[in-house]
C-alpha positions as CSV (number, residue, x, y, z in Angstrom):
1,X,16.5,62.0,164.4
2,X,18.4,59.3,162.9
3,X,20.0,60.4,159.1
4,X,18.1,58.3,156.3
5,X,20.6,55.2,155.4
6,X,22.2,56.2,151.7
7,X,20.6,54.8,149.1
8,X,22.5,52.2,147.0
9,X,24.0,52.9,143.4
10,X,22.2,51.5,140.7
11,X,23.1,47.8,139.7
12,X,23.5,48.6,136.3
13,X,24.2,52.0,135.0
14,X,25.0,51.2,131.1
15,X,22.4,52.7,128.6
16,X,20.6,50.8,126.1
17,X,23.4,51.0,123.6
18,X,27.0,51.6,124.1
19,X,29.4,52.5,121.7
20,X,33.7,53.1,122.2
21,X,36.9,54.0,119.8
22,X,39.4,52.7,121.2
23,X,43.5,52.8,120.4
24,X,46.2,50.5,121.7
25,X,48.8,48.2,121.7
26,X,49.0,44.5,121.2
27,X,51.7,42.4,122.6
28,X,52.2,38.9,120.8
29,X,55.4,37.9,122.6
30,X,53.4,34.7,123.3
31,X,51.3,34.1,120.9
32,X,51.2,31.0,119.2
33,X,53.9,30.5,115.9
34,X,50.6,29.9,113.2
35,X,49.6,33.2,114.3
36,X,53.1,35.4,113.9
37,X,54.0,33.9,110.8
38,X,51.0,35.6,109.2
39,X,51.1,38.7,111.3
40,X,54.7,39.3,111.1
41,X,56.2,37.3,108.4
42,X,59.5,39.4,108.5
43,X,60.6,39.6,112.0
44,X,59.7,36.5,113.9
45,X,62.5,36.5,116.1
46,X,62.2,39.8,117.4
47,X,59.8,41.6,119.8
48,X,56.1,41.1,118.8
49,X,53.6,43.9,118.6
50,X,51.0,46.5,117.1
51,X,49.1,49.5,117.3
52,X,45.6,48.7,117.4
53,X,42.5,50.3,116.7
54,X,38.9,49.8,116.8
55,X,35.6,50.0,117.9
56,X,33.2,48.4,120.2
57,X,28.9,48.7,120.3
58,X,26.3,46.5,122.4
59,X,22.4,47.1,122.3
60,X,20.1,46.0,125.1
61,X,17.4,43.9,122.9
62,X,15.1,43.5,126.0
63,X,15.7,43.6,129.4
64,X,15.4,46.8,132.0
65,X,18.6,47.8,134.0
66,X,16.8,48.1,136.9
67,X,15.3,44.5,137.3
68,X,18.0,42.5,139.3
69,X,15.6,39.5,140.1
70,X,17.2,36.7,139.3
71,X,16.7,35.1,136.0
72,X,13.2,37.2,135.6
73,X,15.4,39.9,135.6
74,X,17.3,38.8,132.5
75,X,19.1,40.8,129.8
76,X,19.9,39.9,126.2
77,X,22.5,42.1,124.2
78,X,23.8,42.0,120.7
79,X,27.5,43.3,120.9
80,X,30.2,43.3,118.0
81,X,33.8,44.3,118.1
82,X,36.9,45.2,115.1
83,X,40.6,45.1,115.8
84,X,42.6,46.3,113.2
85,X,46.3,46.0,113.9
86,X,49.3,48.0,112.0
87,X,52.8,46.5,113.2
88,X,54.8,48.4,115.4
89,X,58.1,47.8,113.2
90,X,56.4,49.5,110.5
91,X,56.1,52.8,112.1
92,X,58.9,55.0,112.3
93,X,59.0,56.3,115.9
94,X,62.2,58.4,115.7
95,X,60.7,61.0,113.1
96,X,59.6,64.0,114.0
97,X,57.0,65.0,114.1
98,X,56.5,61.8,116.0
99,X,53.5,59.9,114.7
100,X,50.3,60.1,117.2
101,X,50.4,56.2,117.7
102,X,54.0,56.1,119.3
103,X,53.2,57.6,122.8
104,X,50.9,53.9,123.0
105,X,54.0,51.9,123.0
106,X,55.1,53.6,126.6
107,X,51.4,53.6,127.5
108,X,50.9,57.4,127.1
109,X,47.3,58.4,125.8
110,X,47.9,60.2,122.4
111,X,47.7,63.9,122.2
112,X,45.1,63.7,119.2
113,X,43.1,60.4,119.4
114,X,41.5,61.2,115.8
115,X,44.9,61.1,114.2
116,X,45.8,57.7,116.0
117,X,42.7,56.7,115.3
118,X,42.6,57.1,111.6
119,X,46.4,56.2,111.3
120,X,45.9,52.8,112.4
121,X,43.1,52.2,110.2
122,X,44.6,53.5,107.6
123,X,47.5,51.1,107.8
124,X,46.6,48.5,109.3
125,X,47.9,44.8,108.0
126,X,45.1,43.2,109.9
127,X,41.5,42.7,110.8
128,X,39.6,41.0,112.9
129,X,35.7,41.4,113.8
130,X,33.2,39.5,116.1
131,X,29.7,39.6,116.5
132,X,27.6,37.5,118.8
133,X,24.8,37.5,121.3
134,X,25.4,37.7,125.6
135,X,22.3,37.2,127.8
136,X,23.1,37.9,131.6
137,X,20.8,36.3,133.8
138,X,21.9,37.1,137.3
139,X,22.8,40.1,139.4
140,X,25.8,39.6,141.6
141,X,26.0,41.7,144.5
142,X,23.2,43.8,143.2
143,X,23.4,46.5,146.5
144,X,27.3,47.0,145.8
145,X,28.6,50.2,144.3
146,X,30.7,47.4,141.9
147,X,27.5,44.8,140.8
148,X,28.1,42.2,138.2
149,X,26.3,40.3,135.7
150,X,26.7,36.6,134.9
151,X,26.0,36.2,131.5
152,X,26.2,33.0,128.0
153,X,27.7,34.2,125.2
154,X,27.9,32.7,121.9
155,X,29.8,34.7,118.5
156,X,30.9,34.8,115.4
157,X,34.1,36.1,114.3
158,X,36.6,36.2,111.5
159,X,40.4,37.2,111.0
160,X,42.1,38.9,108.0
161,X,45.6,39.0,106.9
162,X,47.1,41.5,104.3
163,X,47.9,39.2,101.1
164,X,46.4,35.8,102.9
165,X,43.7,35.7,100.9
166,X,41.2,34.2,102.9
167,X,39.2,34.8,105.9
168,X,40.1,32.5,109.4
169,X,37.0,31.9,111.2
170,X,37.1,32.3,114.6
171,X,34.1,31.5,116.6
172,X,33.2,30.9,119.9
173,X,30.4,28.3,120.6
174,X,29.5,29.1,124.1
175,X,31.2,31.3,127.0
176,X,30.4,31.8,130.5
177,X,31.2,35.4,132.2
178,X,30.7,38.1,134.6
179,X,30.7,41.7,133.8
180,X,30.6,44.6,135.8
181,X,27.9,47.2,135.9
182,X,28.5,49.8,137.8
183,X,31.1,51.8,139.5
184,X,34.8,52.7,138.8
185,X,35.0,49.5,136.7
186,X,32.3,49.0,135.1
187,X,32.5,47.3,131.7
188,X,35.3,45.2,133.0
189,X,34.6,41.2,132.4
190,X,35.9,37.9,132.9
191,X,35.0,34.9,130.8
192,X,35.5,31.2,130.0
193,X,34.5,29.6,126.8
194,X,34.9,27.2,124.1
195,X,34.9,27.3,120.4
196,X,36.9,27.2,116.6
197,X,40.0,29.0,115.6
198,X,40.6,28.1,112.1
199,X,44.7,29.4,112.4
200,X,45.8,26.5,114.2
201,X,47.2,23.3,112.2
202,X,46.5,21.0,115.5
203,X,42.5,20.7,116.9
204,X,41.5,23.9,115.1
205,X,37.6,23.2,115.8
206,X,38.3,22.2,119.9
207,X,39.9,25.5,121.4
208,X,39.3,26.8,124.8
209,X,39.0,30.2,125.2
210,X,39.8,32.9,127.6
211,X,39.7,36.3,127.8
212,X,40.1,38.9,130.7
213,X,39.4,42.9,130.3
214,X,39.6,45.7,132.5
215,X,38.7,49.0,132.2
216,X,38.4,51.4,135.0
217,X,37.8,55.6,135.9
218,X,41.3,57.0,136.3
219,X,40.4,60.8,137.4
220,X,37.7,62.9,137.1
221,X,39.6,64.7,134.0
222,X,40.2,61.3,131.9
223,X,36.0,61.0,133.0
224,X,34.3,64.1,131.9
225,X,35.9,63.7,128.2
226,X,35.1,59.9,128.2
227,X,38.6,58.5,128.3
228,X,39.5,55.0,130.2
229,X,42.2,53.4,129.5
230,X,41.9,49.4,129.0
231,X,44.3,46.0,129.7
232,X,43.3,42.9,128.5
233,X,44.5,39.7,128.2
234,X,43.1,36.3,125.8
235,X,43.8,32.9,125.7
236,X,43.1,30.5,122.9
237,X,44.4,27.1,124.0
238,X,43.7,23.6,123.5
239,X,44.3,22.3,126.6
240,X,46.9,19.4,124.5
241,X,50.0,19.1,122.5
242,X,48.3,22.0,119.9
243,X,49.4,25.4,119.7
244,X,48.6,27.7,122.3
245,X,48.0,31.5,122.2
246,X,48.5,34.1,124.5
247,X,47.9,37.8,123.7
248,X,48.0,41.2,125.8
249,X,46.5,44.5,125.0
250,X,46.4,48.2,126.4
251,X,45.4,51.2,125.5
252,X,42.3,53.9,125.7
253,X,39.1,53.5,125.6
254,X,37.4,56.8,124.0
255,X,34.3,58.3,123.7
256,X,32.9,57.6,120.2
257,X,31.2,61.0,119.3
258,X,34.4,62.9,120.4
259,X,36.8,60.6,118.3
260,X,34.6,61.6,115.4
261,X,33.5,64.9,115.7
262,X,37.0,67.0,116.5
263,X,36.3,69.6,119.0
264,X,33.5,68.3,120.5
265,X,33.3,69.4,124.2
């Protein structure tokens, strides 16, 4: 007798409501000049960066994970996001004890997440924050062990400088993107939008935006306590004579319960 075929992974394995810590560096080598001369007003011809920290939630409004027909199948999420950055020049690395956040810059995960955590927040000359709304509406190789979900996108978001003074919108009117669902790499996406960045001098309300993440299982040890770490990549052009932006980020994704609750198993 013939062995019963395997039966596929789910499409989408995320629960109702996801939430992540996560810790980081950001590297603006490339970003545009509007941008550095607020971010780092001191040192704009050196080497561009910061520790970042933050945290990231999304809740399924309606939809069930296990409905891949297309369109019927649909799924609407509200999602936000916070970035606060603390330059890397301001951070002594050669002290010792060592601050938590240094091991980021040579892509090590820290030794105590809560205390890079916390430090970053604590000093951080930065904020950003976006909210929005993302409803997928078709499965993409909904059989695979790595299903995706295209999705329309449209958020709300601000930046904040230390001693600006004022909040920089920066919005994004419509995006179109696929995310992952399942498997090693799920909550990796891709996306392609367009939108208002308030920093720029030149077209601020006609950007188009870009932005690439992927996250992924590295072992079975980094699994079981929740930690992935993360590259991502955005782009905030306008496609003319403007300024352009480029920015990279990596780091570690964490589990939010044991970033907060030290000694959680």
């Amino acid at each position: 007798m013939a062995p019963a075929p395997a039966s596929p992974e789910p499409a989408d394995e995320r629960p109702n409501f996801e939430a992540a810590a996560y810790t980081g560096v950001v590297i603006d080598n490339f970003a545009a000049q509007e941008q550095n001369r607020l971010n780092y007003p001191a040192d704009l011809a050196g080497v561009k960066g910061s520790y970042v920290a933050g945290v990231d939630f999304g809740y399924r409004l309606f939809g069930d994970a296990s409905n891949t027909r297309p369109f019927k199948g649909s799924q609407l999420w509200v999602y936000g996001e916070t970035v606060h950055a603390q330059r890397s020049a301001d951070v002594n690395c050669n002290q010792q004890p060592q601050p938590e956040v240094c091991s980021l810059a040579t892509g090590g995960s820290p030794a105590n997440p809560n205390n890079a955590f916390l430090a970053v927040l604590r000093n951080a000359t930065s904020l950003e924050a976006y909210s929005g709304l993302r409803l997928e509406f078709l499965t993409l190789q909904r059989k695979s062990a790595d299903a995706a979900r295209l999705y329309l996108k449209s958020e709300l978001g601000f930046l904040a400088i230390t001693g600006a003074g004022r909040l920089i919108d920066s919005h994004q009117r419509i995006a179109l993107g696929a995310i992952s669902t399942n498997g090693k790499f799920e909550g990796s996406y891709l996306e392609a939008g367009y939108g208002r960045t308030d920093l720029f001098q030149t077209h601020r309300g006609r950007r188009f935006k870009m932005d690439g993440y992927l996250t992924w299982d590295l072992n079975q040890w980094m699994k079981t306590r929740g930690l992935r770490p993360f590259l991502e990549m955005t782009v905030d052009s306008d496609f003319g004579p403007g300024s352009d932006s480029v920015r990279t980020y990596y780091g570690f994704n964490f589990d939010l319960g044991k970033i907060l609750i030290p000694g959680r198993k």
